[in-house]
N, C-alpha and C positions, 0 to 999 in steps of 0.2 A: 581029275575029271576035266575033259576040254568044255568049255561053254560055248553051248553054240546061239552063239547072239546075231541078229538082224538088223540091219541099219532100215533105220527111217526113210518111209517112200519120200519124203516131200524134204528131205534134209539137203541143204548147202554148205558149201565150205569154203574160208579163203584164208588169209592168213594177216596179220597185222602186226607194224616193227614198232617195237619202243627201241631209239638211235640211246647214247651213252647220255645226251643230256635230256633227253625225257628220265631217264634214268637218275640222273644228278637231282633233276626237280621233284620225283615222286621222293627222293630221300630228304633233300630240304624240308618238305613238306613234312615228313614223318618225324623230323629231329623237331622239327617246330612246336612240334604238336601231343608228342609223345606223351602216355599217363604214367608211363613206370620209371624210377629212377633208377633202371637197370640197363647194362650192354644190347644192344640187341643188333640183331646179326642184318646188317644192312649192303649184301652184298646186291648186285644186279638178279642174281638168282632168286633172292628172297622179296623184294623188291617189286620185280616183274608178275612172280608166283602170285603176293598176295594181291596187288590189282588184279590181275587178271579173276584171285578168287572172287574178290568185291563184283567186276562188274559183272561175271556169272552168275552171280545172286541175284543181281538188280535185273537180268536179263531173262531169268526165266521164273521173276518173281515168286520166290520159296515159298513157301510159308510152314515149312516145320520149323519148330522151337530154336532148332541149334542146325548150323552144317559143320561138317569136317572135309578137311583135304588130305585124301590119300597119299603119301609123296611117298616114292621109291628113293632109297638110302643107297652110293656105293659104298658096301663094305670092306672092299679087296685091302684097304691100306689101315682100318678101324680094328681090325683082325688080332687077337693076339694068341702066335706074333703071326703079323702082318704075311696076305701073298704076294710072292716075289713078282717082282714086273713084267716077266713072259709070261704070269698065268692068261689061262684064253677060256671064258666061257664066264657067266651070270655069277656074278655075288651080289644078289641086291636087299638090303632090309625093306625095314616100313613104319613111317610116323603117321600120325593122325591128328594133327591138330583141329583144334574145335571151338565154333564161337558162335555166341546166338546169334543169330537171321537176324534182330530188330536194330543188333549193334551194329552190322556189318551193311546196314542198310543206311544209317547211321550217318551225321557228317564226319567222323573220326572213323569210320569205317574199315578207313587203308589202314593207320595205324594200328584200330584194332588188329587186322587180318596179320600185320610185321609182327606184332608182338606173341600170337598166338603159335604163330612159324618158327620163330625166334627161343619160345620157350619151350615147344617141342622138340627143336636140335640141339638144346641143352642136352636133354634126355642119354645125347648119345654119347655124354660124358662117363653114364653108366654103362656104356657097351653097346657096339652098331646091335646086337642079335637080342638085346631084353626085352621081354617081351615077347620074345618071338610066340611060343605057347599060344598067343592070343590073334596072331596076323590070319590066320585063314578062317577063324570064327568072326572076327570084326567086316572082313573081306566078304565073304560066301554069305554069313548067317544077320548081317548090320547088327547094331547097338542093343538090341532090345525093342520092341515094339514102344514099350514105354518109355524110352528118351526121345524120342521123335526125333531123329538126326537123319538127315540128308546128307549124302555122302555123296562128294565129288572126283574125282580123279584129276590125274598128271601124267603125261606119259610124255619122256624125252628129258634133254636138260642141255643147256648152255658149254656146258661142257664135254659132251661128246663130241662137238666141232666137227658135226655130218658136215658140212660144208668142206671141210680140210681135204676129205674121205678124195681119192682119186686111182679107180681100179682100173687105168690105162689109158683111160680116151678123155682125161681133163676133170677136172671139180663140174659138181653138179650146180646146173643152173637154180635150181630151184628143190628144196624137199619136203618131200608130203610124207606123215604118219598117216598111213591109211587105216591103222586101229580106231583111229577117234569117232568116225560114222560108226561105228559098231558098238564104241564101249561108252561114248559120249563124254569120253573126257575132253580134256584141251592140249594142244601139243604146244612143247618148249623147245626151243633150239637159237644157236647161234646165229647170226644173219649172214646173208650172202658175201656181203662187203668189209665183214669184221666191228660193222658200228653199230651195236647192238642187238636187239633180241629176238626172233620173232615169235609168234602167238597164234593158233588161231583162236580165233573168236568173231565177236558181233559188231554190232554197229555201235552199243554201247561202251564198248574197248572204247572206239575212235571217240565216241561224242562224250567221255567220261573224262578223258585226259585232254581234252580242248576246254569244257568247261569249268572242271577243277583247279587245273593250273596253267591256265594262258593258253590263249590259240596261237601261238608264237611255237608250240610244239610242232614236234614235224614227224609224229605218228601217223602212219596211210596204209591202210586198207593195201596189199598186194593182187591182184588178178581179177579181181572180183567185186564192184562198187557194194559200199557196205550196206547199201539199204535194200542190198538182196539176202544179206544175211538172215536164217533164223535159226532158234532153238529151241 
């Protein structure tokens, strides 16, 4: 079944980079800080995802008990056995990690959010597809009315390198998921210049990582001044 969803009359969009050393400081910070004496997955992907879920919490002021982030899994290489490298078309899973609102609100908030990401791609030690049974009731039908969980999205990732993408007339100056007015999630992708991330999001992205860890970061708002952002 297609859903046919509607974007918000009064909705804005722009985009905002975390460079490789915003990236180096939000993991300092996280190693600093961390509650569990476990591995946990501190790549720029995991990193970026979990700020970005903090400051979307802080930005449209939740207030159900718990949220989770929906993250799409590639499984083309998790597969066993694995699809060969000219496969062409969608293998995607699905995690869900999940952390109460009041933690992620939290001054350990990031870390909560690394740890929770962290221990959901453990998960995929038991296989990209476990679980699966359960992706389009958790998707379509949410948690149950009685877990009160707010459910977020992700669409894109760092490593599809749309940027790289060049179908004859040059690399793209700039790219928009146009999904996100519609589904309200948040878009992730590679940066123009290859030095780090881009995001959209709000004003609190920008004013989250200036006042956490040094205004010495050089995170900025692309196209659009941030304090036109809403959500």
């Amino acid at each position: 079944m297609v859903w046919d969803l509607q974007p918000s009359e009064d909705a804005s969009r722009g985009s905002s980079k975390l460079s490789r050393s915003d990236v180096e400081k939000l993991k300092q910070s996280v190693v600093s800080k961390k509650k569990k004496n476990t591995n946990l997955h501190l790549s720029s992907f995991v990193l970026s995802i979990a700020y970005a879920w903090v400051c979307r919490v802080r930005a449209e002021e939740i207030k159900n008990k718990s949220v989770a982030l929906a993250l799409t899994v590639d499984c083309r290489w998790r597969l066993e056995p694995p699809l060969p490298a000219t496969y062409f078309g969608n293998c995607v899973g699905f995690r869900l990690p999940i952390a109460e609102t009041r933690e992620l609100l939290g001054e350990e908030g990031l870390v909560v959010a690394v740890e929770a990401v962290s221990d959901t791609l453990e998960t995929l030690k038991d296989g990209a597809v476990s679980g699966a049974e359960n992706w389009s009731s958790w998707l379509l039908d949410g948690m149950g009315a009685e877990a009160d969980v707010k459910k977020i999205g992700v669409a894109g990732s760092p490593r599809f390198e749309v940027y790289s993408s060049d179908f004859g007339w040059g690399r793209p100056k700039k790219v928009e998921m146009v999904s996100i007015e519609k589904t309200a999630v948040f878009g992730l992708s590679d940066s123009r210049n290859g030095d780090g991330i881009e995001i959209g999001f709000a004003s609190l992205f920008v004013n989250g990582l200036e006042s956490r860890l040094g205004r010495e970061l050089t995170v900025q708002p692309q196209n659009i001044p941030y304090e036109h952002f809403v959500w």
